[in-house]
mmCIF file of the C-alpha atoms, coordinates in Angstrom:
data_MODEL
# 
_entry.id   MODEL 
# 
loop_
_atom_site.group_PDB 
_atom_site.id 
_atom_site.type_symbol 
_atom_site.label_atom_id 
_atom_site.label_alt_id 
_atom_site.label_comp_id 
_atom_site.label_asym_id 
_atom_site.label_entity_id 
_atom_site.label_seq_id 
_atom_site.pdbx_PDB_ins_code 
_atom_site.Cartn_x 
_atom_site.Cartn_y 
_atom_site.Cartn_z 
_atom_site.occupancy 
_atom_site.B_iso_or_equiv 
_atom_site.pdbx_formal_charge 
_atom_site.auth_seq_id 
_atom_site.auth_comp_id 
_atom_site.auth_asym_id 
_atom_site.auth_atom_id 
_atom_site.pdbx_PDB_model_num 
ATOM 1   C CA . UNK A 1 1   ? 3.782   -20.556 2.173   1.00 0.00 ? 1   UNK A CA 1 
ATOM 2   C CA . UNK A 1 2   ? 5.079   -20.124 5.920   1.00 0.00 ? 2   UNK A CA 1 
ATOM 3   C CA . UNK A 1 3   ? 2.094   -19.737 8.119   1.00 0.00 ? 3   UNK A CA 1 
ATOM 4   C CA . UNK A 1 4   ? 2.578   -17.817 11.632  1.00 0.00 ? 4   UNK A CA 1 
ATOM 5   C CA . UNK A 1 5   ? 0.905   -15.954 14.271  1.00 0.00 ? 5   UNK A CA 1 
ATOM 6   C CA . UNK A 1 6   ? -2.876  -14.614 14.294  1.00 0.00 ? 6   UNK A CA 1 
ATOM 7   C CA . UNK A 1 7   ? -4.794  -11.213 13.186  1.00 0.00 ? 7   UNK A CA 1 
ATOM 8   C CA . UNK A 1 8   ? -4.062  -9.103  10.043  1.00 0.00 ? 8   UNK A CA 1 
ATOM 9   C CA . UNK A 1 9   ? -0.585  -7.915  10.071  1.00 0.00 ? 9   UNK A CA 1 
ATOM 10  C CA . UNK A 1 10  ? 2.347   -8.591  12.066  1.00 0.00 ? 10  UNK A CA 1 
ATOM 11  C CA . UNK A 1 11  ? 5.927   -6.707  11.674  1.00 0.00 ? 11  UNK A CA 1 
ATOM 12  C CA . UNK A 1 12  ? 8.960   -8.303  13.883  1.00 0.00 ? 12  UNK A CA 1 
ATOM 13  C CA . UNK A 1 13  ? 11.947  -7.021  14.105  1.00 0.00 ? 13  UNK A CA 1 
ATOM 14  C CA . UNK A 1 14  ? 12.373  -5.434  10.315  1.00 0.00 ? 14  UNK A CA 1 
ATOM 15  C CA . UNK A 1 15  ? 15.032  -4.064  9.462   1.00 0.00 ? 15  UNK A CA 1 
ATOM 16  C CA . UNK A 1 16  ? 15.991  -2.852  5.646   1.00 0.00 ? 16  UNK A CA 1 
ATOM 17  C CA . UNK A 1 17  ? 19.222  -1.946  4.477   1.00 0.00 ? 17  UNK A CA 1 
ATOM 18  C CA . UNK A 1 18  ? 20.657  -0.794  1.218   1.00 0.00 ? 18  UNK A CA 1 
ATOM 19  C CA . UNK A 1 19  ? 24.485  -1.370  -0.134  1.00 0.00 ? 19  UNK A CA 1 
ATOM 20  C CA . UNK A 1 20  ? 25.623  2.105   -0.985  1.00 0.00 ? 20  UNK A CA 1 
ATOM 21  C CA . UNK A 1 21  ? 29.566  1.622   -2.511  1.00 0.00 ? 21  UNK A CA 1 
ATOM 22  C CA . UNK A 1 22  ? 31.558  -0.383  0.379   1.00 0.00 ? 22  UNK A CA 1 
ATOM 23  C CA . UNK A 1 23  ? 28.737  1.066   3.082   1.00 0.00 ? 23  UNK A CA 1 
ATOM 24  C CA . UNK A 1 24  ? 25.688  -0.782  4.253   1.00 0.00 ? 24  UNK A CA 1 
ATOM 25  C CA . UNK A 1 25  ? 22.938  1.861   4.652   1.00 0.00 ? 25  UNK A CA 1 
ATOM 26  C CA . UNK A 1 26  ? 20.008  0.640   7.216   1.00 0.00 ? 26  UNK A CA 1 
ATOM 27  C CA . UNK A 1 27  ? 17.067  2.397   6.272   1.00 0.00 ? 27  UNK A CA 1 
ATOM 28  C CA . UNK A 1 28  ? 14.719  0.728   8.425   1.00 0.00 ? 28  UNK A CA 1 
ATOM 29  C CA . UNK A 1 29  ? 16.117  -0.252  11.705  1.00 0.00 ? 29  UNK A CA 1 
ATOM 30  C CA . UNK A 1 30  ? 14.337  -2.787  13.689  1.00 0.00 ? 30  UNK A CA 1 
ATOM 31  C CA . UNK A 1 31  ? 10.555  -1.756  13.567  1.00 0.00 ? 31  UNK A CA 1 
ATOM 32  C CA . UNK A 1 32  ? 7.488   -3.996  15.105  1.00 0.00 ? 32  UNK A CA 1 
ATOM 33  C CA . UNK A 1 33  ? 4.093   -3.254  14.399  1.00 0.00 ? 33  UNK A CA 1 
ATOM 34  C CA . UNK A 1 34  ? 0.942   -5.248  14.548  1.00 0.00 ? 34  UNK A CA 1 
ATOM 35  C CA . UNK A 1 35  ? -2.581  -4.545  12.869  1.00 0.00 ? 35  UNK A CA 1 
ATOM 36  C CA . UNK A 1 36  ? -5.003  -6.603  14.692  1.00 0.00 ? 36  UNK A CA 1 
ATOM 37  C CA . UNK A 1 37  ? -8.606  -7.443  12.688  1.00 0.00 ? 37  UNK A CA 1 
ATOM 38  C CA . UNK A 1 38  ? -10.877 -4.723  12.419  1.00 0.00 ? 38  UNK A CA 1 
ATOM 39  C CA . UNK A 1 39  ? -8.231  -1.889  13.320  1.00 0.00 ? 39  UNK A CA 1 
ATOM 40  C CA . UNK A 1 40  ? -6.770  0.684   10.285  1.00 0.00 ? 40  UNK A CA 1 
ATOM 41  C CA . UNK A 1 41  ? -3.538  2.068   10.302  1.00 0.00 ? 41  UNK A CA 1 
ATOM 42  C CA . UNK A 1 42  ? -4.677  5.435   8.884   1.00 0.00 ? 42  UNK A CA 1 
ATOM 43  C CA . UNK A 1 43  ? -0.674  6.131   8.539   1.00 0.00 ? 43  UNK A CA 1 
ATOM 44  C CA . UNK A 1 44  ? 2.741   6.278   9.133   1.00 0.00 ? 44  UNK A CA 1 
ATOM 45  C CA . UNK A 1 45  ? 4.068   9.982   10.558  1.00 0.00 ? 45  UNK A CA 1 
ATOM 46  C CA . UNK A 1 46  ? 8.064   11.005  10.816  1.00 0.00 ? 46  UNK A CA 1 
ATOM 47  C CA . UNK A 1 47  ? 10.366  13.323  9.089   1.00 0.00 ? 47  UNK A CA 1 
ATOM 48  C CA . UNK A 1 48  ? 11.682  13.457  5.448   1.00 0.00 ? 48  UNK A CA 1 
ATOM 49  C CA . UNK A 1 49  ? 14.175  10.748  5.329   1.00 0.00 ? 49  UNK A CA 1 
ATOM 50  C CA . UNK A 1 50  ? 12.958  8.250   8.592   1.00 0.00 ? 50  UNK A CA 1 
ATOM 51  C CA . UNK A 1 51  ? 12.271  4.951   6.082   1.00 0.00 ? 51  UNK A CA 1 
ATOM 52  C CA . UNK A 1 52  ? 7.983   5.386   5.954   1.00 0.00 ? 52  UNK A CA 1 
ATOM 53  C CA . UNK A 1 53  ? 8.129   4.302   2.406   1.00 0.00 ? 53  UNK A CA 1 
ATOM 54  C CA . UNK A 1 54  ? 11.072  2.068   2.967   1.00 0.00 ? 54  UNK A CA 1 
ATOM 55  C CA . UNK A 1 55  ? 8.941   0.526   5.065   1.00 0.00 ? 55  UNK A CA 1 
ATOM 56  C CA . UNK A 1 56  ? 5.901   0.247   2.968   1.00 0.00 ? 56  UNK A CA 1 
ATOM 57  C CA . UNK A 1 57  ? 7.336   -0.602  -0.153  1.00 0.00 ? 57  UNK A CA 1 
ATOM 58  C CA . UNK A 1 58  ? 9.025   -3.681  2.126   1.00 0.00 ? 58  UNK A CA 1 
ATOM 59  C CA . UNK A 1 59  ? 5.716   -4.865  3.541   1.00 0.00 ? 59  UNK A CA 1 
ATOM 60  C CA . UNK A 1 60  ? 4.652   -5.050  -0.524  1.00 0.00 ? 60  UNK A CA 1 
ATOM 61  C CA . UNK A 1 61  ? 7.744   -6.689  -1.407  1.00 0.00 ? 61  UNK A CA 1 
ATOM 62  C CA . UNK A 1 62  ? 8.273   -3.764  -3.896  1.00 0.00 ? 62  UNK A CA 1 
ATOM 63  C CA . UNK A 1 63  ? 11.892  -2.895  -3.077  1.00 0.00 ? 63  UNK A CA 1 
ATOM 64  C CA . UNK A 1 64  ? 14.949  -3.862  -5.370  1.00 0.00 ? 64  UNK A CA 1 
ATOM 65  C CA . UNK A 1 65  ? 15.932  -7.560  -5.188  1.00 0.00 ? 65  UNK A CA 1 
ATOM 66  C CA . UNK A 1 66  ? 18.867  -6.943  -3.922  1.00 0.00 ? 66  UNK A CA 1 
ATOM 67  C CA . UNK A 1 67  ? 17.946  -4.839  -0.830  1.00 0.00 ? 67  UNK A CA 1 
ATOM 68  C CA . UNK A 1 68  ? 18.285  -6.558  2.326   1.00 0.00 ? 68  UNK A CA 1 
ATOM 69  C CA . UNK A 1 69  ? 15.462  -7.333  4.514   1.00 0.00 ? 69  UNK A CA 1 
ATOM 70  C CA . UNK A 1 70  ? 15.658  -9.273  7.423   1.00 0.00 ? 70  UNK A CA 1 
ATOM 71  C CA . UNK A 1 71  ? 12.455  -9.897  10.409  1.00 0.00 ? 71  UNK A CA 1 
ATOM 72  C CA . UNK A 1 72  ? 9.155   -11.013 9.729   1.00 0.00 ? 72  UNK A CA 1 
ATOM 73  C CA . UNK A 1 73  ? 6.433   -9.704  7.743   1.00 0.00 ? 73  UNK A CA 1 
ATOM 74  C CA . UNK A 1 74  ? 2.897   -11.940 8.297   1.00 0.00 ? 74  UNK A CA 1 
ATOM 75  C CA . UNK A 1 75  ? -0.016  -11.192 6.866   1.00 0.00 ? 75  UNK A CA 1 
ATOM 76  C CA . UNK A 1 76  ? -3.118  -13.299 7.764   1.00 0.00 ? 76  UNK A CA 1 
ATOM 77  C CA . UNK A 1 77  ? -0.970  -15.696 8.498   1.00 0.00 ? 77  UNK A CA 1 
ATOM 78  C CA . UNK A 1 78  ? 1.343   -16.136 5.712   1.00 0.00 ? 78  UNK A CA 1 
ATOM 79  C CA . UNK A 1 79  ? 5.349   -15.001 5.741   1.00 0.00 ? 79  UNK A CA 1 
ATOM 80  C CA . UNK A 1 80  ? 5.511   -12.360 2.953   1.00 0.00 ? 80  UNK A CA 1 
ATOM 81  C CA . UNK A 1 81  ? 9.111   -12.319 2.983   1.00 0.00 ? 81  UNK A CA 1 
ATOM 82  C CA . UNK A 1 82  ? 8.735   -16.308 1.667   1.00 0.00 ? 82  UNK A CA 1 
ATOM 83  C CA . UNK A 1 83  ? 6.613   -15.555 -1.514  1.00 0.00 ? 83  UNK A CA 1 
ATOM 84  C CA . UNK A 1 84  ? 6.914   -15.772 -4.623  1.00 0.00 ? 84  UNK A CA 1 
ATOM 85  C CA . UNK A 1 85  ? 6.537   -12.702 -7.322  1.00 0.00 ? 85  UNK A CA 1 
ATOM 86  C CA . UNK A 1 86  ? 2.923   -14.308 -8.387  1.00 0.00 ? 86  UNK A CA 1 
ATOM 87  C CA . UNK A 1 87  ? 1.801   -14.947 -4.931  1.00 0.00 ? 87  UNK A CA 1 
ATOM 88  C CA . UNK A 1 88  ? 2.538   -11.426 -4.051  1.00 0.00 ? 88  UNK A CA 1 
ATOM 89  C CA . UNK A 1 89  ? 0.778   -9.649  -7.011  1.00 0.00 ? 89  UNK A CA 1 
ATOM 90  C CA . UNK A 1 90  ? -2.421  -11.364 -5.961  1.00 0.00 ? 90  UNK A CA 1 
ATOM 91  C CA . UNK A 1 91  ? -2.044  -9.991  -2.736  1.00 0.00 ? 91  UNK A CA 1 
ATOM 92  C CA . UNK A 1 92  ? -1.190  -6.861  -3.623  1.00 0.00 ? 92  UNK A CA 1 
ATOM 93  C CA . UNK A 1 93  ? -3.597  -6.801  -6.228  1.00 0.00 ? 93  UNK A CA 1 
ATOM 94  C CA . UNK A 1 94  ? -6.809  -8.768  -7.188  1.00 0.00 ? 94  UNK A CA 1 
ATOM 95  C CA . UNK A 1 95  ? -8.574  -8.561  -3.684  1.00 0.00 ? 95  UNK A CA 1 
ATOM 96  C CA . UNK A 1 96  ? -5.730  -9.451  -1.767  1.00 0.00 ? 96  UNK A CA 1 
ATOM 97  C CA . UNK A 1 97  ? -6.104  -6.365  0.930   1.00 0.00 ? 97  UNK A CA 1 
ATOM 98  C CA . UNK A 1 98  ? -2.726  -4.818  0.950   1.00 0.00 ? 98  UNK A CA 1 
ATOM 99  C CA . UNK A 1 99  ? -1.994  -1.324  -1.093  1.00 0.00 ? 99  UNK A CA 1 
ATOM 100 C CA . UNK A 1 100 ? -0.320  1.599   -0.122  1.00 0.00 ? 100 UNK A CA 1 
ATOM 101 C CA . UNK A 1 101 ? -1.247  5.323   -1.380  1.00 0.00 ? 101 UNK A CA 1 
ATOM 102 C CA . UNK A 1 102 ? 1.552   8.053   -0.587  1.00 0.00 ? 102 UNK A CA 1 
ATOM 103 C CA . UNK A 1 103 ? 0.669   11.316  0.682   1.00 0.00 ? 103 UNK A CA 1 
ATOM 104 C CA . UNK A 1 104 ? 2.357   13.160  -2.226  1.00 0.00 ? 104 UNK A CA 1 
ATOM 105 C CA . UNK A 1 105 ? -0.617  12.858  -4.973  1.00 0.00 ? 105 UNK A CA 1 
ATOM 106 C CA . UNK A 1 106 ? 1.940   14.513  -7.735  1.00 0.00 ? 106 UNK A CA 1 
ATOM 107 C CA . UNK A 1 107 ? 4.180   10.984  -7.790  1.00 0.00 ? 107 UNK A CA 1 
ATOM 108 C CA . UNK A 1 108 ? 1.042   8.595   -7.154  1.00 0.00 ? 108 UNK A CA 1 
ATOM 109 C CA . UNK A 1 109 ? -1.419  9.555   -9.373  1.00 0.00 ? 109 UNK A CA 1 
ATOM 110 C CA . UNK A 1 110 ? -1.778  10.337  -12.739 1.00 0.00 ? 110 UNK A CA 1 
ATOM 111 C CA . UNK A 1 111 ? -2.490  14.332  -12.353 1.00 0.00 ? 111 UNK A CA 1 
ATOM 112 C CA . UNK A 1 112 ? -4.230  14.320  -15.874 1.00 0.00 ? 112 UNK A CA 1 
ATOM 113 C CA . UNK A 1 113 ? -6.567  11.471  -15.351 1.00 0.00 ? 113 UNK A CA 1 
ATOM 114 C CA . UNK A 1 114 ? -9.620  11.921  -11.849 1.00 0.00 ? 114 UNK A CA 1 
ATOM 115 C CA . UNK A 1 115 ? -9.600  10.446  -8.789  1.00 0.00 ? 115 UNK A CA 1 
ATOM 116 C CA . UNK A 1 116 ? -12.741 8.535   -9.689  1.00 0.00 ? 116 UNK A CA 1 
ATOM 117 C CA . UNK A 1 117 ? -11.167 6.987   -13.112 1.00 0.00 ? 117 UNK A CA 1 
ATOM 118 C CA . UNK A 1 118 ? -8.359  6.125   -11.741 1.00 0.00 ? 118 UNK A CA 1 
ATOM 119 C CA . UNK A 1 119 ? -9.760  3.837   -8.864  1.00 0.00 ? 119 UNK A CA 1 
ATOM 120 C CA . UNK A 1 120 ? -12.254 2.440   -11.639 1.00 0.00 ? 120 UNK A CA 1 
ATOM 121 C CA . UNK A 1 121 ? -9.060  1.679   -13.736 1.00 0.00 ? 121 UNK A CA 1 
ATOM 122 C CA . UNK A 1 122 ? -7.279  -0.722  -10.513 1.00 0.00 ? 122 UNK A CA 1 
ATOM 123 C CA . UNK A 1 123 ? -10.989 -2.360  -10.182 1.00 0.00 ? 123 UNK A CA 1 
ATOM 124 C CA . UNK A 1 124 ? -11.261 -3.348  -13.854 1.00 0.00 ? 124 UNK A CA 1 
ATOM 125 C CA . UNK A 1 125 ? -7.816  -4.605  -13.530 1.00 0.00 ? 125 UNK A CA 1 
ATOM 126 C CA . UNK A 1 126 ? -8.218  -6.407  -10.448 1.00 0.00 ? 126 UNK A CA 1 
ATOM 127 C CA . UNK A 1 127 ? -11.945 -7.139  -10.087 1.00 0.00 ? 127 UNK A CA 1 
ATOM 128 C CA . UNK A 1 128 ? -12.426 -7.974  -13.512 1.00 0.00 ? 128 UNK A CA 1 
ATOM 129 C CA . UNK A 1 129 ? -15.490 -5.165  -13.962 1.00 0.00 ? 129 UNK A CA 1 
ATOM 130 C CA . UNK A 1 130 ? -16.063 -2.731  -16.724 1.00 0.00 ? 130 UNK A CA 1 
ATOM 131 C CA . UNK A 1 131 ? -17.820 0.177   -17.209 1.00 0.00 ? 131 UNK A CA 1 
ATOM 132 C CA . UNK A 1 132 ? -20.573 1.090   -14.650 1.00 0.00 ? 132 UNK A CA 1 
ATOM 133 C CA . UNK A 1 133 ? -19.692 -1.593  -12.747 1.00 0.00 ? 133 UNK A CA 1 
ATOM 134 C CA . UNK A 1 134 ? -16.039 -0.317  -11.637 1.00 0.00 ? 134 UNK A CA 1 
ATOM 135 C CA . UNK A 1 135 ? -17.270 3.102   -11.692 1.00 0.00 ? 135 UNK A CA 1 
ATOM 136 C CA . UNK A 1 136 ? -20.191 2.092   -8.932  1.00 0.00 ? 136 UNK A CA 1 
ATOM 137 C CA . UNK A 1 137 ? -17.137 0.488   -7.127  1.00 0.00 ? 137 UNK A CA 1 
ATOM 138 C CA . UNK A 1 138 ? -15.084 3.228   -7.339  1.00 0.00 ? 138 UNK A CA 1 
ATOM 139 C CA . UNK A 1 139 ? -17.668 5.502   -5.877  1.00 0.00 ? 139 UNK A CA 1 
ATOM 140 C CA . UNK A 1 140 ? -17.869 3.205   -3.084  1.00 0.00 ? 140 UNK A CA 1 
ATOM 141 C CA . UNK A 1 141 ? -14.401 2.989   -2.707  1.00 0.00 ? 141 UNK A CA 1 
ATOM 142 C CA . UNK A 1 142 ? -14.515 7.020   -2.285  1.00 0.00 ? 142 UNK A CA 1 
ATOM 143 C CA . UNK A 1 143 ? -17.387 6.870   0.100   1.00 0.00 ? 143 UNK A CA 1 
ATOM 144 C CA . UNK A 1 144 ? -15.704 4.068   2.337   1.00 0.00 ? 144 UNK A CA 1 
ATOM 145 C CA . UNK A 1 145 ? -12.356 6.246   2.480   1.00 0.00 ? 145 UNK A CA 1 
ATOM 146 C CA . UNK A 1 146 ? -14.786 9.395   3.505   1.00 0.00 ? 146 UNK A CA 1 
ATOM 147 C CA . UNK A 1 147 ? -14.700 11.191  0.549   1.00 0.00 ? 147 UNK A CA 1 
ATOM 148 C CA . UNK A 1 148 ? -17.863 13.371  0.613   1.00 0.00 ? 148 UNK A CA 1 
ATOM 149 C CA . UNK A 1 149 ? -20.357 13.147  -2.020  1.00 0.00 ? 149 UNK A CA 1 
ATOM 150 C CA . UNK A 1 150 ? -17.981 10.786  -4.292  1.00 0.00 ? 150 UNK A CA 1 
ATOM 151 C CA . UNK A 1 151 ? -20.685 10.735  -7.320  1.00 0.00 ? 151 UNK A CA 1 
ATOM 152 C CA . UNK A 1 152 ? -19.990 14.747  -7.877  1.00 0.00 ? 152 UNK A CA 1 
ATOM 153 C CA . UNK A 1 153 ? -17.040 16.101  -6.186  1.00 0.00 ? 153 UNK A CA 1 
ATOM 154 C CA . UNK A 1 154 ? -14.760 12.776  -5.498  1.00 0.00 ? 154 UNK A CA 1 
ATOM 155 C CA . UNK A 1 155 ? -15.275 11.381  -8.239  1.00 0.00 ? 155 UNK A CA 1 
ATOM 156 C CA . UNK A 1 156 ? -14.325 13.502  -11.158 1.00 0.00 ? 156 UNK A CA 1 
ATOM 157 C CA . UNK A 1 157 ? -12.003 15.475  -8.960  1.00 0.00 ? 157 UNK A CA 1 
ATOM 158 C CA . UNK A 1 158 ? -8.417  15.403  -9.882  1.00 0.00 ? 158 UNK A CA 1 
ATOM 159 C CA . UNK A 1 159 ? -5.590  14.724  -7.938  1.00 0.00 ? 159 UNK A CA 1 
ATOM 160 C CA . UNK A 1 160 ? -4.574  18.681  -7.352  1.00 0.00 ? 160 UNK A CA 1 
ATOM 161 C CA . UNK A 1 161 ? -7.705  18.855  -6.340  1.00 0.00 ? 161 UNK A CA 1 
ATOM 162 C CA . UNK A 1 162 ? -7.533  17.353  -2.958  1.00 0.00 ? 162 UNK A CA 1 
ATOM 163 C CA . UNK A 1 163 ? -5.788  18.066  -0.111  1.00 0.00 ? 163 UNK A CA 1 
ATOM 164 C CA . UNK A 1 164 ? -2.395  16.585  0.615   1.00 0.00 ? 164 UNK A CA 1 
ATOM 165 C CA . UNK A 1 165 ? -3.200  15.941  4.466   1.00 0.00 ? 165 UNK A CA 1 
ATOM 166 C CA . UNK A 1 166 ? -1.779  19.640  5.654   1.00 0.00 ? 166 UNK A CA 1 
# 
């Protein structure tokens, strides 16, 4: 692990680019951000197209090997770029404090299944808790985000059901 800089998230100089035929696409061009301890990044706001979920899906390591990524991506410390496929499920995963929920509910969530069971589902597998357990964690969850009254509405709502940040 390559260990760098202080605080909870630092971006430098990222840039992502795609090979489209014989053209190099850049999707994300040079972008620098920093999440310092106790702020939130609430989100990320530009047009159809700009490279938001470029961008997130790089910061999780979720993009296609064979994407280019060059810059710095540290996370309490650690590279991300210079991690292995384990090492960055745990993070992303399991406790490890980075996740990323897109605004369009139709291709994030399961549109049959509620909000509440969901979440309970992603504690069980990453907590390790069943039952009333991930469910009392879930609701939580709901109340931390601001959901109001998570044990009635949030929690068996389904995904139409909220709003898609309009």
């Amino acid at each position: 692990m390559t260990k760098t800089g202080a605080g909870v998230l630092h971006i430098r100089n990222l840039s992502v680019s795609f090979q489209s035929g014989h053209e190099l696409v850049r999707a994300v061009n040079t972008v620098n951000l920093t999440v310092k301890p106790g702020e939130i990044l609430g989100g990320l706001i530009g047009e159809t197209g700009c490279g938001k979920t470029v961008l997130g899906m790089a910061i999780l390591r979720l993009l296609h090997p064979d994407t280019l990524i060059s810059g710095e991506i540290v996370y309490n410390g650690t590279n991300l770029l210079a991690l292995g496929e384990e090492e960055m499920r745990q993070i992303r995963g399991g406790g490890g404090g980075i996740g990323m929920v897109l605004q369009n509910s139709v291709t994030s969530l399961n549109p049959v299944v509620t909000i509440g069971r969901q979440i309970a589902e992603s504690v069980e597998l990453h907590q390790g808790c069943t039952g009333d357990a991930a469910r009392s964690e879930a609701v939580r969850l709901l109340k931390e985000v601001g959901i109001s009254d998570p044990e009635t509405g949030g929690y068996d709502a389904y995904p139409h059901e909220f709003s898609g940040g309009a």
